[in-house]
C-alpha positions in Angstrom: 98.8 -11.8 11.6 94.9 -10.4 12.3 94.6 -6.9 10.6 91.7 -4.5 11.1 91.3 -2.7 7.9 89.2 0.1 7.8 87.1 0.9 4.5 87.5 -2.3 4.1 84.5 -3.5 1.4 85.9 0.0 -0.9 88.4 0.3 -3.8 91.8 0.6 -1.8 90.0 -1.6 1.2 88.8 -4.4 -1.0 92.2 -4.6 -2.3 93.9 -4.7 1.1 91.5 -7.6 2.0 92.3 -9.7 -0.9 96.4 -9.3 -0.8 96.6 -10.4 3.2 94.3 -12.8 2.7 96.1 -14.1 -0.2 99.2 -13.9 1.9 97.7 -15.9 4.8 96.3 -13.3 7.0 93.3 -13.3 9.1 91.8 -9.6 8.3 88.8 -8.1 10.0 86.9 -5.6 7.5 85.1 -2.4 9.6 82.7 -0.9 7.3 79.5 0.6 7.2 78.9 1.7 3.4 79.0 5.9 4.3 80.1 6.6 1.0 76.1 5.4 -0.3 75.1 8.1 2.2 77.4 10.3 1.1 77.2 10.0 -2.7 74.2 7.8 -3.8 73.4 4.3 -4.6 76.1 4.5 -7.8 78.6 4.6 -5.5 77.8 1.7 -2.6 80.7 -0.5 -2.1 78.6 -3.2 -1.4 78.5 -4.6 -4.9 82.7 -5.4 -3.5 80.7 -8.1 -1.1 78.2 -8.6 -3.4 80.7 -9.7 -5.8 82.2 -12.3 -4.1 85.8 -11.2 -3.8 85.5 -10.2 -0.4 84.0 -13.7 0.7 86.9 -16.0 2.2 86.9 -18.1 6.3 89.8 -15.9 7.7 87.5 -12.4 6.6 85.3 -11.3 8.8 83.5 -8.2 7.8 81.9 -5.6 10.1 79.2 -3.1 9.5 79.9 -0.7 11.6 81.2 2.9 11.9 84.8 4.4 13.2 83.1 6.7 15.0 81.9 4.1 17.4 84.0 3.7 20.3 82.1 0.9 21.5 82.1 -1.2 18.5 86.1 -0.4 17.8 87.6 -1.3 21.0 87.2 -4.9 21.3 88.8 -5.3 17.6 91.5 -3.4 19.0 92.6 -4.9 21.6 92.6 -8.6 19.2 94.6 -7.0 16.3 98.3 -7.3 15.2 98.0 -4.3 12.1 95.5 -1.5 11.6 95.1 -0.1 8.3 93.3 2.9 8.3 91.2 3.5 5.5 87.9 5.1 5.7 87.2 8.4 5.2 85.1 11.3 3.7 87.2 11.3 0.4 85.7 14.3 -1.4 87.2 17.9 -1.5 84.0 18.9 -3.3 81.7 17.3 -1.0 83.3 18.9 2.2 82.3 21.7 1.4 78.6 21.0 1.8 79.3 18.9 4.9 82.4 20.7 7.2 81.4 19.3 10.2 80.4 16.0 8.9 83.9 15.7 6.9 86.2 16.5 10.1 84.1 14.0 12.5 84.7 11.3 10.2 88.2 12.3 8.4 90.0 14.1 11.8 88.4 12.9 14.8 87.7 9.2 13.2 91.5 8.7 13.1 92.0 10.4 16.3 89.7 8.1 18.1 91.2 5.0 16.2 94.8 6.2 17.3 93.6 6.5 21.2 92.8 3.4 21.1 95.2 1.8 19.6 97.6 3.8 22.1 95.5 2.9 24.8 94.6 -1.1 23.9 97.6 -1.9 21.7 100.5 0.1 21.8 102.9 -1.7 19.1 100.7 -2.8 16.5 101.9 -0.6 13.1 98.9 2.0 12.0 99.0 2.8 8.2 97.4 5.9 7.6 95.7 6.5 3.9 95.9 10.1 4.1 95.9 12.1 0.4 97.7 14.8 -1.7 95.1 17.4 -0.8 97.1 17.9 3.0 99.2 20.1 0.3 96.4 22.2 -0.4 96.2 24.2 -4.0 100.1 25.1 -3.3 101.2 23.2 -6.2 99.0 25.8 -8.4 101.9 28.2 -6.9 104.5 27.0 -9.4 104.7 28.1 -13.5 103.3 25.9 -15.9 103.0 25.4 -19.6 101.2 23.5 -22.2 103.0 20.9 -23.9 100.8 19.0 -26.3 97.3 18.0 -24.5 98.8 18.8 -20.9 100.2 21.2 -18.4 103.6 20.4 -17.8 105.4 21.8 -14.5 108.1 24.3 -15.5 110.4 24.0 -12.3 109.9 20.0 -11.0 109.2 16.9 -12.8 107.5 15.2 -9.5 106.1 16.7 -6.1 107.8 15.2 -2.8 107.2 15.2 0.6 108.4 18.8 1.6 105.8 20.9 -0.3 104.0 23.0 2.1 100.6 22.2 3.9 99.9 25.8 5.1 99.5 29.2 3.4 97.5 28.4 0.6 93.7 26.8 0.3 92.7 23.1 1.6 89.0 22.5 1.0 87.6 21.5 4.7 88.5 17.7 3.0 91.9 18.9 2.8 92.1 20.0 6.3 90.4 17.1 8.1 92.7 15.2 6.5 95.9 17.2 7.6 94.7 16.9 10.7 94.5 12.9 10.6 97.9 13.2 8.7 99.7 15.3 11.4 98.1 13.6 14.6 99.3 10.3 12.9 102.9 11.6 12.8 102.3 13.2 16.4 101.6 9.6 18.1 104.9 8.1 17.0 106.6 11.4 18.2 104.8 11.7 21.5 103.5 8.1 22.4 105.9 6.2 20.2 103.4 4.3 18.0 104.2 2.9 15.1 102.5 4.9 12.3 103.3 6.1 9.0 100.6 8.4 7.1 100.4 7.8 3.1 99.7 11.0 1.0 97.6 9.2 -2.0 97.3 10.9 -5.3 94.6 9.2 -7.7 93.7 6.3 -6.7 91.9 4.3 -9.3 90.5 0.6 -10.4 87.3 -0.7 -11.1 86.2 -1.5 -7.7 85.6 2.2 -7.1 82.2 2.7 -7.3 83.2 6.4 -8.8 81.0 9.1 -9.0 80.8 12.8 -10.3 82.3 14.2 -6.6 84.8 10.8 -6.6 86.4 8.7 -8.8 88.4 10.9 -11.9 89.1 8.1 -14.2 86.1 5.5 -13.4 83.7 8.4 -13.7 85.2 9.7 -17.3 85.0 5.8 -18.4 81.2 5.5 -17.4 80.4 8.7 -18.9 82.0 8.0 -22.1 80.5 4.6 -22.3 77.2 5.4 -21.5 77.0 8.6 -23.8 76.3 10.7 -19.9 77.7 14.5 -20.4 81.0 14.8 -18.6 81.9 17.9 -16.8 85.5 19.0 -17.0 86.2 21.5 -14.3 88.6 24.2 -14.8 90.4 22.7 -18.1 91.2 19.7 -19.3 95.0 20.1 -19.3 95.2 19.3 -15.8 97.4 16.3 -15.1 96.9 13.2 -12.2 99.1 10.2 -11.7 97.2 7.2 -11.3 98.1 4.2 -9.0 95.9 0.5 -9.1 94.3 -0.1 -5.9 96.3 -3.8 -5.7 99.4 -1.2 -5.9 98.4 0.9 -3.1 97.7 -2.3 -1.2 101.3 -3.5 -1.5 102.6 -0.4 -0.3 100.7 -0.6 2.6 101.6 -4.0 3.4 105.3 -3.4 3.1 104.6 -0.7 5.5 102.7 -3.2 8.1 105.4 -5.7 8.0 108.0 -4.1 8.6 107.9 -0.4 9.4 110.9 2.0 9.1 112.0 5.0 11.5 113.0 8.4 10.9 115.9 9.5 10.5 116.1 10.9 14.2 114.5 7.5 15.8 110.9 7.1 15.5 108.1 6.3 13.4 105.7 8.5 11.8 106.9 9.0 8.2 105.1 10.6 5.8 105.1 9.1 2.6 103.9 10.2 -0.9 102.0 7.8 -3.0 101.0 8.0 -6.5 101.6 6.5 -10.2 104.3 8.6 -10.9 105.2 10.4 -14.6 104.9 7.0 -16.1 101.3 7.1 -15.1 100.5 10.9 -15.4 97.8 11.5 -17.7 95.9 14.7 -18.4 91.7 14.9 -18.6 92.3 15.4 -22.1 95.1 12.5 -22.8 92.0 10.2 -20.7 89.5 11.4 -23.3 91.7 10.6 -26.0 92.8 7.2 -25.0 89.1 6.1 -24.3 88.1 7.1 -27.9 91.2 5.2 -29.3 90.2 2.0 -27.6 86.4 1.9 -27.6 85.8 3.9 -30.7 83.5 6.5 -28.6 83.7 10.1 -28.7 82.9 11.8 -24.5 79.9 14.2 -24.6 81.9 17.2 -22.1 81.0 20.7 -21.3 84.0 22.8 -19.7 82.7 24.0 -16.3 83.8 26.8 -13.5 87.3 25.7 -11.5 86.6 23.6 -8.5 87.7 25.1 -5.1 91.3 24.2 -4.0 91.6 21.7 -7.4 95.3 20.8 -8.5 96.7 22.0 -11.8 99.2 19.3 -12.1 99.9 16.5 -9.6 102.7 13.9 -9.9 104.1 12.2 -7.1 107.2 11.8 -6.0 107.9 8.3 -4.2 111.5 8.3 -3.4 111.5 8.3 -0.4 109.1 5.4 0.0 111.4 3.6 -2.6 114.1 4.2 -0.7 112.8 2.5 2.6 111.2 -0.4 0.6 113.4 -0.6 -2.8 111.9 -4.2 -3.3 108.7 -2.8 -4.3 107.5 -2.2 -8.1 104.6 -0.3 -9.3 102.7 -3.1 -11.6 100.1 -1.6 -13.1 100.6 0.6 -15.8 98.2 3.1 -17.7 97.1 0.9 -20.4 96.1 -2.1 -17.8 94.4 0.7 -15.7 92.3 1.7 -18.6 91.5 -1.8 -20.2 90.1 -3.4 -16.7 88.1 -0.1 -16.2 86.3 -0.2 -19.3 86.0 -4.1 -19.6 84.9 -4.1 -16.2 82.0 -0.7 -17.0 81.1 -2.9 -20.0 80.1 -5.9 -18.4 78.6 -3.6 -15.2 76.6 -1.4 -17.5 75.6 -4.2 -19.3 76.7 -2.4 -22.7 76.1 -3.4 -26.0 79.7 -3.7 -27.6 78.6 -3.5 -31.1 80.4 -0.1 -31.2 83.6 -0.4 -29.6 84.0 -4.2 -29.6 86.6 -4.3 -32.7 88.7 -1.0 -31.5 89.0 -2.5 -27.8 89.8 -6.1 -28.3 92.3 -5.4 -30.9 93.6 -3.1 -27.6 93.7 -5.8 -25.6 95.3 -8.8 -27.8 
């Protein structure tokens, strides 16, 4: 199989490349490093290439952009899977660049699905769409503190049937929607085979994570390199986290063999997150950084971001239920010890500080 993944030299990206080629694939990476342009030179994903984990014969990477018509069609028309990756990924960035954010996040996927429909009808189209299509509506329900977090009075996990509409998105959360729905409307009204994945917090150290993107990278850098950390709105807030090489095995369960709804086509929407057993609060983050590197944040509490959860958790039955063979692998503790490890050796830290807490961590 050849698959066009695009994003393909960032954090979910990278690990999509690595798992098909590991399985035997040919993949074709698109990418033309927006998120430097968007964000600054902390956050290129070219260190990924750089790296050399995204150097192998059957990957062939692409600079280019998914705007591009021109550039897109003729890897179109040669490909057996597209995973859809690249985006604008920041609800706080949107709102300094609206039109900018829905060119790349709506009409990016839009073009990408018209020509899939047009070049290559049958190919399966996996969507990374995110939890902000829900908008702030989870901040409708009750919730209460229960130790260091906010804990959800009425549910223990969100599914797929929270609304989208009636409460606020953030243009991010909007453009992205959009993407989500039109990906659901080309199975219904073309009969592609797409499915649109609703990510929560996404996470590992090949992020390249920065104030506007990247939760649990960015805390790790800040704490490490003694940089002030901004907690917006509170630091009970709670996000499950998922590893990137998690997220990529959902994906490719998805592109080899995709499932229908229940009333005959494809087009599912799926939630995709860590789950409670990966929930963590800012503050529950804070505390488990000190405990394993001996290092106390520098944070200041700052003014509520627009549209910002309260509490997210995801709910992944239903994705369970139409792949039951998959596992979640990476738990909190291995998400935290391969950030840090990995922002020691990037930052080129001295561990005189934190070596003895965070080896006796790891052993």
């Amino acid at each position: 199989m050849k698959i066009l993944v695009t994003g393909g030299i960032g954090l979910i990206g990278s690990a999509c490349c690595e798992l098909f080629l590991r399985e035997g694939h040919e993949v074709i990476s698109l990418d033309n490093n927006t998120r430097q342009t968007l964000f600054g030179s902390d956050a290129s994903n070219r260190v990924n290439v750089e790296e050399s984990h995204l150097r192998h014969e059957r990957l062939e990477l692409i600079d280019a952009d998914i705007r591009d018509r021109d550039a897109l069609a003729p890897i179109i028309k040669k490909v057996d899977a597209v995973v859809h990756l690249a985006a604008q990924p920041s609800h706080p960035k949107s709102l300094e660049i609206p039109m900018e954010d829905f060119q790349i996040n709506a009409f990016g996927t839009l073009q990408l699905l018209e020509l899939v429909r047009i070049h290559n009808h049958d190919i399966p189209f996996a969507f990374m769409s995110t939890n902000k299509v829900y908008g702030d509506y989870p901040n409708f329900f009750n919730y209460k503190i229960v130790g260091r977090r906010y804990e959800n009075v009425a549910v223990d996990s969100f599914n797929e049937e929270l609304p989208v509409d009636r409460c606020g998105h953030t243009p991010f959360g909007v453009s992205k929607l959009a993407a989500d729905i039109y990906a659901q409307e080309y199975a219904i009204n073309y009969g592609m085979t797409t499915a649109t994945f609703r990510g929560g917090c996404l996470t590992g150290k090949n992020s390249r994570a920065v104030e506007l993107h990247g939760f649990l990278p960015y805390l790790v850098k800040c704490a490490l390199t003694g940089k002030k950390y901004f907690i917006y709105g509170g630091g009970y807030r709670v996000r499950d986290q998922i590893h990137s090489s998690d997220v990529a095995s959902c994906l490719y369960a998805f592109i080899r063999k995709p499932k229908k709804t229940s009333t005959g086509h494809y087009g599912k929407p799926y939630n995709l997150g860590g789950g409670r057993q990966n929930s963590v609060s800012i503050f529950e983050a804070i505390d488990a950084i000190e405990n394993k590197t001996g290092l106390k944040l520098k944070y200041e509490e700052a003014q509520e971001r627009e549209s910002d959860h309260l509490w997210w958790i995801s709910d992944m039955s239903k994705f369970k239920a139409d792949y039951p063979s998959w596992k979640l692998t990476k738990d909190l503790d291995f998400i935290f010890n391969e950030i840090i490890n990995y922002t020691i050796q990037k930052e080129s830290l001295s561990l005189t500080l934190m070596e003895e807490n965070y080896f006796q961590c790891r052993r």
